[in-house]
C-alpha positions, 0 to 999 in steps of 0.5 A: 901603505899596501904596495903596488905590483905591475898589475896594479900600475895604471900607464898612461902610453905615449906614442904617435904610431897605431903600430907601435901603439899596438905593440907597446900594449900587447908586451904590457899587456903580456907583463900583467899590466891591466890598466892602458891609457893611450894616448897619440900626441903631447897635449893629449898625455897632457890632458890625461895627466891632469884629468886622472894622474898616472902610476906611470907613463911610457912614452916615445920621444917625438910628438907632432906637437912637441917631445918627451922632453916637453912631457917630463918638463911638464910633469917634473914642475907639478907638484901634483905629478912629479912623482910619477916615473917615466919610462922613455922607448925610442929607437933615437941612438944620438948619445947627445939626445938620449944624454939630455933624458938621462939628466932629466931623471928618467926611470928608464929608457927602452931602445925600439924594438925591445925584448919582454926582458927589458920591458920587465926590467923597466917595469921593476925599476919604475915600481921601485921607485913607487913603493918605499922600501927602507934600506936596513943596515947593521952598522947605521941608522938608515934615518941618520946617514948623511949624504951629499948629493952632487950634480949640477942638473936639478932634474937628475938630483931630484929622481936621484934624492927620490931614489934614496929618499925612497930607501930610507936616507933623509939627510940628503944635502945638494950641490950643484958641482964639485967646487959647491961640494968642496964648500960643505964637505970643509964644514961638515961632516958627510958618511956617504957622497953621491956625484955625477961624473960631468959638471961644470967648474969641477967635475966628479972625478975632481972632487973625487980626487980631493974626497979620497986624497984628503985624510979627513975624508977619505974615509968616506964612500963614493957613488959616482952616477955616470952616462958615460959608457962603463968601458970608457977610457974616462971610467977606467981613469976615474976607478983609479980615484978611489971611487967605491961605485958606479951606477949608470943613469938611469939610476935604478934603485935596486942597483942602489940598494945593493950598492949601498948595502955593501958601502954602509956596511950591511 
């Protein structure tokens, strides 16, 4: 399948502002983008999706009649639409609102106003996920690397299995939290884990604690996916549990591959 390059994608914009309308497609336009669907409320990006379908939607965080939420939810529980990526743009600083984006598995999220740069950066993160590009490692089989997915959204473990699905990884076992991943990591055998850091009963720094402490897994590489910020006295607590890697929601898969190039050995 030929890949897709910006100029390529077909957007459908997601904003209630004339103004700010105007802006968005200008600076997409700037970026090579050629195809602009705008749209001004909920049901009308609803209507569009289903009439046409998107290569990708950038959206604004509230609408008269509803929220990007309402739209990610929407989209994520289509099985015709939930590989489309979303780009989220809100001038919305709340850590608990952009928290609840984060988890949705956004494929970024840009502040009001942006510069180009983020803009671009956005717009590479989203045609990654777009165009599959398997991961080519020296030391394994990219098809036979075994991964244990952990987080207790299922929103965030599909954008994250997405993700790594795109790379190449299809041995992708899920847990909702870390007492479900002790279960399997006792009776299988994983080369790679991948967790979030908040979760109910045990968090990724316990399981983490448990992987690394543990002489017959502590072999095996750890990815921590975080929202929390990466100077946090939290962070700092968990690199000393022996986490090889920590990646930022959104989880952005040239971030990833890099990430996972150096753990499984290319």
């Amino acid at each position: 399948m030929e890949k897709l390059s910006i100029s390529d994608l077909h957007i459908i914009l997601v904003e209630p502002s004339d103004t700010q309308r105007k802006i968005i497609t200008t600076l997409l336009l700037k970026e090579k983008v050629k195809e602009i669907d705008p749209v001004s409320t909920l049901s009308e990006a609803i209507s569009a999706v289903k009439a046409h379908g998107a290569d990708l939607i950038v959206s604004a965080m509230y609408f008269e009649d509803g929220t990007a939420l309402d739209l990610i939810k929407f989209i994520k529980e289509s099985d015709a639409f939930k590989s489309i990526p979303f780009m989220l743009v809100s001038s919305e600083n709340r850590i608990s609102k952009l928290e609840e984006f984060k988890q949705a598995g956004v494929s970024a999220i840009l502040p009001k106003p942006f510069e180009p740069l983020h803009l671009s950066r956005a717009l590479n993160a989203s045609l990654d996920l777009i165009n599959h590009d398997e991961l080519e490692l020296e030391l394994f089989d990219i098809h036979d690397v075994r991964v244990l997915l952990v987080d207790d959204s299922k929103l965030a473990r599909n954008h994250i299995r997405r993700v790594l699905e795109g790379m190449g990884l299809q041995r992708i076992k899920e847990a909702e939290n870390g007492a479900m991943a002790l279960t399997f990591i006792k009776d299988e055998a994983f080369d790679l884990v991948v967790t979030d850091y908040n979760m109910p009963e045990m968090d990724g720094r316990e399981l983490s604690e448990f992987i690394r402490f543990n002489p017959e897994t502590t072999h095996i590489p750890i990815i921590m996916v975080t929202s929390e910020a990466a100077d946090s006295a939290h962070m700092a607590n968990i690199q000393q549990t022996g986490v090889n890697a920590l990646c930022d929601k959104p989880f952005e898969p040239t971030e990833v591959r890099q990430m996972l190039a150096a753990l499984l050995g290319n």
